[in-house]
C-alpha positions as CSV (number, residue, x, y, z in Angstrom):
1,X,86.2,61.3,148.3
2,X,85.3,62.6,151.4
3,X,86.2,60.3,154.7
4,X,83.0,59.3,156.7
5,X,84.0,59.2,160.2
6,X,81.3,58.3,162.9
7,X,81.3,58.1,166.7
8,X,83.5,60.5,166.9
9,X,84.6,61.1,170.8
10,X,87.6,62.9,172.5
11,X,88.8,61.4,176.0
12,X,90.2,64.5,178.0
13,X,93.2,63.8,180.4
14,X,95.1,66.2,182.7
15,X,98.6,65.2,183.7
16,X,101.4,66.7,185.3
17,X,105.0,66.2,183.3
18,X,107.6,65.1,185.3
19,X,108.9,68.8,185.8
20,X,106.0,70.0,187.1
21,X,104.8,71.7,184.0
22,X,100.9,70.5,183.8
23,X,99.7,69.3,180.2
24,X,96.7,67.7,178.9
25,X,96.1,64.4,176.8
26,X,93.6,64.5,174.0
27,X,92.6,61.0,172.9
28,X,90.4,61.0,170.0
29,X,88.6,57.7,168.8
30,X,85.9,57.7,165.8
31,X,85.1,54.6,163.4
32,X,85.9,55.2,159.4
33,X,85.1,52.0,157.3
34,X,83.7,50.4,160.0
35,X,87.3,50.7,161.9
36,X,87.9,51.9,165.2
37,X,91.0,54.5,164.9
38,X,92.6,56.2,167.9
39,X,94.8,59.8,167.7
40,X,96.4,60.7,170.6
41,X,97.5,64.6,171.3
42,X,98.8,66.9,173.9
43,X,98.7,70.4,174.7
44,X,100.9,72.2,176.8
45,X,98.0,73.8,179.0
46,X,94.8,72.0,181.0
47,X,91.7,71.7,179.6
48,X,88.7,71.7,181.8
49,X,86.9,68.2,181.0
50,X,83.4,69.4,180.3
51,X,80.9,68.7,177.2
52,X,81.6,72.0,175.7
53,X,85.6,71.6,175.4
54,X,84.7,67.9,174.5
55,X,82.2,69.4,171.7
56,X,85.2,72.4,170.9
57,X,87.8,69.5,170.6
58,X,85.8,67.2,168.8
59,X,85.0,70.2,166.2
60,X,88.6,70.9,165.9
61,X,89.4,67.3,165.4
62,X,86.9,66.7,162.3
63,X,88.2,70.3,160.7
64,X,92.5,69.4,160.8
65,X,91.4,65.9,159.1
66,X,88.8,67.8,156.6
67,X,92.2,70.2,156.1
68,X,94.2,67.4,155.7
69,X,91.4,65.8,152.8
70,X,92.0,68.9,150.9
């Protein structure tokens, strides 16, 4: 059966590690079952915070847990 996820969302966040190296924080939220669930991931480059990476992000979010359905 297929997971229904709704209010799907990706919070974008730019840090700086403690070596100086920049990195960005991906938290996604969404509700399944009427549950609000939280994922948090980083990638090792900045993201510019704008509605299209949100939209790109969110996109790639909903495809890895479709994968992961399979």
């Amino acid at each position: 059966m297929a997971r229904v996820q709704t209010d799907v969302d990706v919070r974008i966040v730019n840090r700086v590690a403690a070596n100086g190296n920049p990195f960005t924080e991906l938290l996604h939220t969404w509700v399944e079952n009427g549950q609000r669930h939280n994922a948090l991931s980083r990638v090792n480059y900045t993201v510019s915070d704008t509605p299209q990476m949100r939209a790109y992000h969110i996109e790639a979010f909903g495809q890895r847990q479709r994968r992961y359905d399979a």
